[in-house]
N, C-alpha and C positions, 0 to 999 in steps of 0.2 A: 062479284067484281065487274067493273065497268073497263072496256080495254076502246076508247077513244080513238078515232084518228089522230087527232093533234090535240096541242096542248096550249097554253096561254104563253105569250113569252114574255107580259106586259107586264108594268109594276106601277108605283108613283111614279119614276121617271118620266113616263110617257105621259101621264094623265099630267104631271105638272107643267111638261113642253109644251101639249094642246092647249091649257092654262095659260100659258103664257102669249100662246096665237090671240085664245080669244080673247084677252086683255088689249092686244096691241090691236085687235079691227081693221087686220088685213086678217082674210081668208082665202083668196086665190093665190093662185102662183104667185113669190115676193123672195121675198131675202132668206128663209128657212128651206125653200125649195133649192134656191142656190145654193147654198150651205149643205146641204144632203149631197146632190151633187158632186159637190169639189170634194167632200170627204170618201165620197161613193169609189171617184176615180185613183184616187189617191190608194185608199185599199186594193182595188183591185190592178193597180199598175199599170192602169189605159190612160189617156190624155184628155177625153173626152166622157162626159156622161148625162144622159138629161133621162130627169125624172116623167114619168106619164100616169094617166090613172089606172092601169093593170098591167100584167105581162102581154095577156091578148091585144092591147093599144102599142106597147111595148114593138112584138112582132110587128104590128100594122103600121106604125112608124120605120121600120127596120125598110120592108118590101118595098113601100113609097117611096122612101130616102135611095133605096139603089133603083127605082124604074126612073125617077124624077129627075135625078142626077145623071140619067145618061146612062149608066153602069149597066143597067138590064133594059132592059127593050120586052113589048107586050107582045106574045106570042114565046116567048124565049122558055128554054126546058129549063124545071127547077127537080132535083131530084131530091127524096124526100124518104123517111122509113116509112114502113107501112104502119108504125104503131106509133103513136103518140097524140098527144089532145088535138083538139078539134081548130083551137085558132093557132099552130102550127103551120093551118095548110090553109083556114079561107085566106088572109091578109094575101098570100101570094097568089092565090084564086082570083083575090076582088082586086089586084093589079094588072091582070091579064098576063097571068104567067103561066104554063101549064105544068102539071104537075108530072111526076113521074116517081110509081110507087116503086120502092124497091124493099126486099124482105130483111127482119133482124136477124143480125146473131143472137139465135135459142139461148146464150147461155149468156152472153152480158146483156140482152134484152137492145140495145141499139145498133143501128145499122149493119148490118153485116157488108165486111167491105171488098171483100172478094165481088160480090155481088155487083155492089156498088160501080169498082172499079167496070164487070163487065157491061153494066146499065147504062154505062156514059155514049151520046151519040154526038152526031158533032155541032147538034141543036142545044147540047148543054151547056149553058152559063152558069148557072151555081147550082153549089150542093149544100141541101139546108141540114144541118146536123143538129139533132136533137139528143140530150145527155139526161137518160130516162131515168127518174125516179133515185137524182143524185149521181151518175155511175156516167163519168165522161166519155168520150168516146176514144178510138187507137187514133189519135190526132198525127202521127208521124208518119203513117198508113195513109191515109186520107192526104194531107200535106203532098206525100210523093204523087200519091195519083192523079192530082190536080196540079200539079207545079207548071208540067210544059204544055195546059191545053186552055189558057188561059179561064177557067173557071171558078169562080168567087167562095169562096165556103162563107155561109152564116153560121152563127149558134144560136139554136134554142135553147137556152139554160134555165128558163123558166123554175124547173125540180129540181137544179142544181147548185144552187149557190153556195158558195163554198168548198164546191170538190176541186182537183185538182187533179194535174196532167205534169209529173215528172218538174215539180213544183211550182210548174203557175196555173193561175185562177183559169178553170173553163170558166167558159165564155168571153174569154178575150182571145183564143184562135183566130178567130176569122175577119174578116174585112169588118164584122160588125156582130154584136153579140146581144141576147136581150134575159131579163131576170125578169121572175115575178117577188114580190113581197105582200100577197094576198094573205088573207090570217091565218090560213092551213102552210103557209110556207117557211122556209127555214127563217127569216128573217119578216116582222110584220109592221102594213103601216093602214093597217084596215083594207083598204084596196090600191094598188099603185102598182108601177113597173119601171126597169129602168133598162134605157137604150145604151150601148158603149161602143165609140169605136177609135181610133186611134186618127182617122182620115180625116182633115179641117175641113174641105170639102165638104164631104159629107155630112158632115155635123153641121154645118151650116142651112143645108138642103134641110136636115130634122129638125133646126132651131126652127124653122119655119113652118112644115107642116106641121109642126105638133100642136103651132096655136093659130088655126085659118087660111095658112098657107102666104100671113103677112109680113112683113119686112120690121117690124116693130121692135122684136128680140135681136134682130141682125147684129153683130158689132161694124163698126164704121167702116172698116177696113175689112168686110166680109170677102168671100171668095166667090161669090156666087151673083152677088149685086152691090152696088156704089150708091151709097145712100146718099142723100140730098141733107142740106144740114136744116132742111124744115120739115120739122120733126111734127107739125100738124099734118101735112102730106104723109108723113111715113106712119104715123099711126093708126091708118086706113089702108095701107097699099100691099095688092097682092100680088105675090108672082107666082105662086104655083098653086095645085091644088090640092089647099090642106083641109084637118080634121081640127076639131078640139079635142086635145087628148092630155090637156094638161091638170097636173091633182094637183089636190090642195098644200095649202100651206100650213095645215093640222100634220098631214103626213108627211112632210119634208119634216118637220119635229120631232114626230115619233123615229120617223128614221134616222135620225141624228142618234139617237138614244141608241136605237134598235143596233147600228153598228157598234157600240160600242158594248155589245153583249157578243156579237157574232164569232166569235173568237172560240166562248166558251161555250157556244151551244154548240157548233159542230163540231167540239169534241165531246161531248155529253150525247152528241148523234153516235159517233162515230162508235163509242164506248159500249150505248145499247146495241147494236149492230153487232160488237165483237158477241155478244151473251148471244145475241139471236142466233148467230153464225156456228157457233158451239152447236147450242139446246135443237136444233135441225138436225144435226148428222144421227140424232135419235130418230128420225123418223123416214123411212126411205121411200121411195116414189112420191116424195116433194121438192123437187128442186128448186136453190133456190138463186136470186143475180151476182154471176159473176163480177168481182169487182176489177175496173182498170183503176190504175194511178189511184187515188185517193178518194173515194163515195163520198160526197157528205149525205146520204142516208137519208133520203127524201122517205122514204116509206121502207116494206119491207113485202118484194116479191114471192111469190109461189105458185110454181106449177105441178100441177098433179101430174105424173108419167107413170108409166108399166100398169100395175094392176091398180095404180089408183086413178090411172085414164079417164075419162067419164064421170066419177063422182063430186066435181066441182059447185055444181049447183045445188048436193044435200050436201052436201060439206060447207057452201054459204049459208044456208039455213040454221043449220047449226051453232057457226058461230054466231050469226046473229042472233040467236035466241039464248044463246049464255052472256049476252050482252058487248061483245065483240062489235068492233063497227070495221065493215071487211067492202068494199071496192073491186070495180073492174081493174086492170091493170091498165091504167091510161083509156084509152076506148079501144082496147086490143087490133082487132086488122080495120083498120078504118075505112078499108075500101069498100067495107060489111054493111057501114051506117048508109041508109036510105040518101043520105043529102048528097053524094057521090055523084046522084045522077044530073045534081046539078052544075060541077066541073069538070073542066076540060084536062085529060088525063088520061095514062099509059100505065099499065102494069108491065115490069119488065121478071120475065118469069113466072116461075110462081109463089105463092105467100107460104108455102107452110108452116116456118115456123112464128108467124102471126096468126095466123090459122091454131096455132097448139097455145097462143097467149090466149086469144080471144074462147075457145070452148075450155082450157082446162089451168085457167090462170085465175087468180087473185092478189088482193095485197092488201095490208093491214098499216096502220100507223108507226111511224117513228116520232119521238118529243124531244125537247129541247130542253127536259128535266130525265134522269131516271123514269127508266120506265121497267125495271127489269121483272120486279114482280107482274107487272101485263103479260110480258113476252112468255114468262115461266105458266101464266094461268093460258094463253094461247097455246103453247106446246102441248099442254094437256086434255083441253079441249077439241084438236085437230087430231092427237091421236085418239081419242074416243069415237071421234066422228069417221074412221078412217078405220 
């Protein structure tokens, strides 16, 4: 048996959408991108949303739109977990923000906020919250801590789409929130990501960098600038400095589609998760994430503890050789990875419990079909190797 990361979520729907792009010969950003969009917002209950070409442009949209608009200033403290993927932390590096690591809670895997709250200096302007591997973060916690010291929260929700927080969607907590829909993610549109925020402002500031930092996508009555009604001027004209970060108009199609599965795939997560959640308590000295509010079940965590301490790396082997496909846990303490030395940043404390992801952690796939017989040849597999 073959036990995947992920799974396919695509059918004719999607292949007939792209069919339909490439019949009409528009292929960049256009009227399916829009349409993705408005359906985007409307799910998940924000005001605003624009499509990009990954989560990571996503984040790097996110960082600019708050240095650009005023809201953050370069040099300003961003405070961060110590565990999670890598374009979490450059986008706010390559704005000039500095970072500031603070450790998870061991047992839901994200921020730990006790910590958190004592990390805070009076150099802190936002807290980036990242919702790891599906599994939102104590948003009511965080909320209090930051209330009276004027400090912004973002979300990285990249692994989480679909979870939820005492019933609304993470990723619209904070001033501004961001999704991946890369083909490993809960939702797929080959590569793309999607920014939200509630703020017009702001959303205006990212209509613009996301395509060169021009004035072209503005509406007339923008918040940000007064456009001229010659519209040959404005389709050249820059006021800040942006990226090109916008996708195609293939995947504003499939995305159309894609939502309208999203429903039933994070419960078909959620369901595998219940079985994994069981077939675990068989096995002890593997711990595995604590769930808040509602996972949608990005993957499925495990650390070795007690007497199965240390054996992580024959325990990878293993599974990889009964055909298992098994992963670091995000990139465990990231202040571990070599590129570190090239940003500007504070460790508040110390990491240990990223420290205990990164030597004695793993994680294996979640699907968006049944997966139960995987999870049952997993369990069996892990106790052999163990």
């Amino acid at each position: 048996m073959e036990y995947r990361l992920s799974d396919d979520t695509w059918d004719e729907k999607e292949s007939e959408a792209i069919d339909r792009v490439l019949a009409s010969g528009r292929f960049s950003m256009g009227e399916r991108v829009a349409e993705f969009e408005k359906a985007f917002a409307e799910k998940f209950g924000v005001r605003y949303a624009l499509m990009v070409s990954s989560g990571s442009a996503a984040n790097l949209l996110a960082a600019a739109g708050l240095v650009y608009s005023g809201r953050l200033h370069k040099g300003d403290e961003v405070i961060v977990p110590a565990v999670s993927w890598s374009t979490t932390y450059f986008p706010l590096y390559q704005m000039g923000l500095k970072l500031r690591f603070v450790d998870i809670d061991r047992e839901t895997l994200n921020m730990d906020v006790h910590k958190l709250e004592a990390a805070i200096t009076e150099k802190t302007r936002l807290v980036c919250l990242v919702n790891l591997l599906g599994n939102p973060n104590d948003f009511d916690s965080v909320k209090r801590i930051c209330a009276d010291k004027n400090i912004i929260i973002m979300e990285d929700n990249c692994e989480s789409l679909g979870a939820e927080y005492k019933g609304r969607k993470a990723g619209t907590f904070g001033l501004v929130g961001t999704f991946s829909t890369f083909y490993s993610h809960h939702l797929c549109t080959m590569e793309g990501g999607v920014t939200v925020t509630d703020d017009e402002e702001l959303y205006h500031y990212m209509l613009s960098i996301r395509a060169h930092g021009w004035t072209r996508n503005l509406p007339r009555d923008s918040k940000i600038y007064q456009k001229s009604e010659n519209d040959f001027y404005e389709s050249f004209n820059f006021i800040v400095p942006g990226f090109n970060l916008r996708p195609l108009e293939m995947e504003g199609a499939a995305g159309l589609e894609q939502l309208g599965k999203m429903d039933g795939i994070i419960a078909q997560r959620r369901e595998n998760a219940a079985y994994f959640r069981e077939r675990m308590r068989e096995i002890p000295g593997a711990r595995i994430q604590k769930e808040i509010g509602e996972s949608s079940w990005f993957g499925f965590a495990v650390v070795l503890e007690g007497e199965n301490a240390g054996k992580r790396d024959r325990v990878v082997r293993e599974l990889s050789a009964k055909g298992i496909e098994v992963r670091p846990i995000v990139a465990g303490n990231f202040t571990r990875n070599r590129v570190i030395g090239y940003m500007d940043y504070s460790i508040h404390g110390s990491l240990e419990a990223a420290d205990e992801i990164h030597d004695n952690g793993f994680f294996v796939g979640n699907h968006s079909k049944s997966n139960l017989a995987e999870i049952g040849y997993f369990i069996d597999v892990l106790k052999g190797a163990l």
